[in-house]
N, C-alpha and C positions, 0 to 999 in steps of 0.2 A: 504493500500500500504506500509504503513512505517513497519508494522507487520511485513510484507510477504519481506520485502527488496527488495519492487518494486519500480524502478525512474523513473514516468508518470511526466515528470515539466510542462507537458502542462494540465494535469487534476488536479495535483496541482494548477494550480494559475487560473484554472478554479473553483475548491472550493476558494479559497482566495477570487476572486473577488463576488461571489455568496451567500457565508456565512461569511466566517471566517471573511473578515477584519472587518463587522461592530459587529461580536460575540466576541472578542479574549475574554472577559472575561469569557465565556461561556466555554473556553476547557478545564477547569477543571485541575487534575495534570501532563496532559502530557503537558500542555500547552506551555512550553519552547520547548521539542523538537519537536512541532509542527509547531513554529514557523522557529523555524533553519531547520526544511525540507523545508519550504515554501522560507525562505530567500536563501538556496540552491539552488531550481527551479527557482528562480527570474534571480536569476544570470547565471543557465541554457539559461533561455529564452530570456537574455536581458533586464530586467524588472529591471536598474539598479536604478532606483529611490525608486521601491519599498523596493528593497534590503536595501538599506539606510535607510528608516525608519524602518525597520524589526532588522536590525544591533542595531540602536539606544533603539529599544526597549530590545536586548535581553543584552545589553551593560548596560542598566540600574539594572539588575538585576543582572550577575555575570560581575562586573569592571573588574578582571584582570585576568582572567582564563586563561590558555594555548588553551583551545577551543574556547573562544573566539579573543584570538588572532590568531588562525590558520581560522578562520570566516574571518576573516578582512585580512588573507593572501591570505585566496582564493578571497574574492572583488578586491583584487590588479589583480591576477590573470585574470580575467575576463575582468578587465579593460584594460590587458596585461601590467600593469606596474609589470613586470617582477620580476625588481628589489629591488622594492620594497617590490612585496612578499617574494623574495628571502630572506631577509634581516629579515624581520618575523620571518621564520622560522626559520632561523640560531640562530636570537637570542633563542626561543623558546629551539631548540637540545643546546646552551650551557648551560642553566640551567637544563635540562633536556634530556639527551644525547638519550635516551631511548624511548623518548614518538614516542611510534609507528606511531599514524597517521599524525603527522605531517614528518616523515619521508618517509612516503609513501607520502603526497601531495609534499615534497620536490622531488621524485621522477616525479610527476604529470609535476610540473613543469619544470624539466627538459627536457620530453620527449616533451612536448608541445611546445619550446624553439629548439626542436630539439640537443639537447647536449644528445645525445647518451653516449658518455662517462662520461659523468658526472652522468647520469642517472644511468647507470649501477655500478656506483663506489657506489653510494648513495644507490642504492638496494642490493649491496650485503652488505653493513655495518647492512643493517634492515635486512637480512635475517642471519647473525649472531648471531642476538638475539631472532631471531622469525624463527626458522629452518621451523617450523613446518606450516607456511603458503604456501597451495600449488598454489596460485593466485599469491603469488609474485613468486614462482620458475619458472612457468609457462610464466609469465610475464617478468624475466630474460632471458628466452630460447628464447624468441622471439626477445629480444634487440639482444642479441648474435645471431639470426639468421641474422637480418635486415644486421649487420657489416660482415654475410657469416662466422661466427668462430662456426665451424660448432660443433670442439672438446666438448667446453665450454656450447655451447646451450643440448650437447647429456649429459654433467656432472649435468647438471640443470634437466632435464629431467630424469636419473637413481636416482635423490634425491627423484623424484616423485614417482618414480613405487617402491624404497624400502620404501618408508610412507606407500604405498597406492596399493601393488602388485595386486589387485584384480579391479582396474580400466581399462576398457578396451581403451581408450581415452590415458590415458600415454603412454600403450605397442604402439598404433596404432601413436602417435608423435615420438615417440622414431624410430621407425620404419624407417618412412618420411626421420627424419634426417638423419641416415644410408643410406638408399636410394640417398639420395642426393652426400651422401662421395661416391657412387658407391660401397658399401660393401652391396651387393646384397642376399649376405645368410645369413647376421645377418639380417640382414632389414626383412627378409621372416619369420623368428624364430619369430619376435616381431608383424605382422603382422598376424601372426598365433594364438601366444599367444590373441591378439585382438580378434581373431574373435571367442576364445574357450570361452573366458569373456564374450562375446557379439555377438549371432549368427547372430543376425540384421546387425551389423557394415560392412557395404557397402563397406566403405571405405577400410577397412583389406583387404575384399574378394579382392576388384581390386587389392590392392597392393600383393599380393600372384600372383594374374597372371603374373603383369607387373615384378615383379624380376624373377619369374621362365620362365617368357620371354628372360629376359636379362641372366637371367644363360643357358638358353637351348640355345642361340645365340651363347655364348663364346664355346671354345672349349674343353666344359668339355667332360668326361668320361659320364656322370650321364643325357645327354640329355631325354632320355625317360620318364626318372624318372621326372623331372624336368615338363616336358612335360604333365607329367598325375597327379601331384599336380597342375599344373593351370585349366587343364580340371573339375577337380574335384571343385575346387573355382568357375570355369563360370556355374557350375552346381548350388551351393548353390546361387551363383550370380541371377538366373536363378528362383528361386525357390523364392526368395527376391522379386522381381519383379512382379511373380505373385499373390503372398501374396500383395500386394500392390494396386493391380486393378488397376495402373492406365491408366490413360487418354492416356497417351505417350508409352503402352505396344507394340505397333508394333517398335516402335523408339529402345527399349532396348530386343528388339527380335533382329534385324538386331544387335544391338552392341552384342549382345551374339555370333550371327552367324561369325560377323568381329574379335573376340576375337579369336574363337574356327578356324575358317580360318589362322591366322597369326602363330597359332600353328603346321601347317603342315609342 
């Protein structure tokens, strides 16, 4: 799991209780960060007793490391002594202004504390040093949506698709946002571009009907046209579906025929 960067805290500490706690000498050289996944899951599950001797043990071995003090920022956290953790980290960023992850659990805990602003201040200071993560620009776009700024979430999101032009996931959020502002013909462009990246992407297809919906309603010139790039979308829509087999196929029969109706 720890390989593959999977977080099971419950088959974690279903190994802990089955092997590891009476083997730890046994885990050979991963053995420390085996322990700090375990002591991570503990605190996932509540397990705050275990966490403490876990802490203690890995406390014995590096005293003053910044990972383990960001260890003992997240136990604060857990415990929702907030401020505590807070205060952690802080110390942590001023010796080390830069250290990435504890600037991201500083983000953790803001969003969890619900300080949205503060969250977003704190994230975009790490994404000035670290452009190139697109979990955190992603994870930007979405604070900025939560607050309705719609600008700043779509400037998060253009950071993504010039990284990363060939993901069809960015063009198809970028899209959304647009949609949202009512810019109905960008929003189609990116929902287009989605679905060339990715002919599966379900979502793109809808969002192609539903702007060329709302342009074919407005008083444009271009209705027809408009009109026969959605037809074309409930087609591959269409063709998705039944590549799919499934269960619910009369259910997304009738939505194809409700789509292709509301077009007349």
């Amino acid at each position: 799991m720890r390989n593959e960067n999977i977080r099971h805290s419950d088959k974690v500490m279903d190994l802990w209780s089955d092997y590891i706690s009476d083997n730890i000498n046994d885990l050979g050289a991963d053995k420390w960060l085996i322990l700090e996944q375990i002591f991570i899951a503990s605190l996932d599950v509540g397990e705050y007793s275990i966490a403490g001797k876990l802490f203690t043990l890995i406390q014995g071995q590096f005293s003053d490391s910044n990972r383990l003090k960001r260890l003992q920022g997240m136990y604060m956290e857990a415990r929702e002594q907030y401020d505590k953790a807070e205060h952690i980290y802080s110390k942590i960023l001023e010796n080390d202004p830069v250290d990435f992850a504890t600037q991201k659990r500083m983000v953790a805990l803001y969003k969890t504390q619900g300080k949205i602003a503060d969250a977003v201040s704190a994230l975009n200071k790490y994404l000035e040093v670290s452009c190139m993560d697109f979990e955190g620009w992603m994870e930007l776009s979405e604070l900025y949506l939560s607050q309705a700024d719609y600008e700043k979430a779509a400037f998060c999101v253009e950071e993504l698709i010039l990284n990363n032009p060939n993901n069809h996931l960015f063009h198809q959020r970028y899209a959304e946002i647009k949609y949202s502002q009512g810019d109905f013909e960008l929003a189609r462009v990116y929902f287009s571009q989605a679905s060339k990246l990715s002919s599966s992407n379900v979502r793109a297809l809808y969002g192609i009907v539903l702007c060329s919906q709302k342009l074919a309603a407005s008083k444009s010139k271009s209705k027809v046209e408009h009109i026969s790039i959605a037809r074309k979308a409930i087609v591959k829509l269409d063709d998705q579906f039944k590549k799919a087999k499934s269960s619910t196929q009369s259910i997304h029969e009738a939505a194809m025929n409700s789509l292709l109706d509301s077009l007349v």
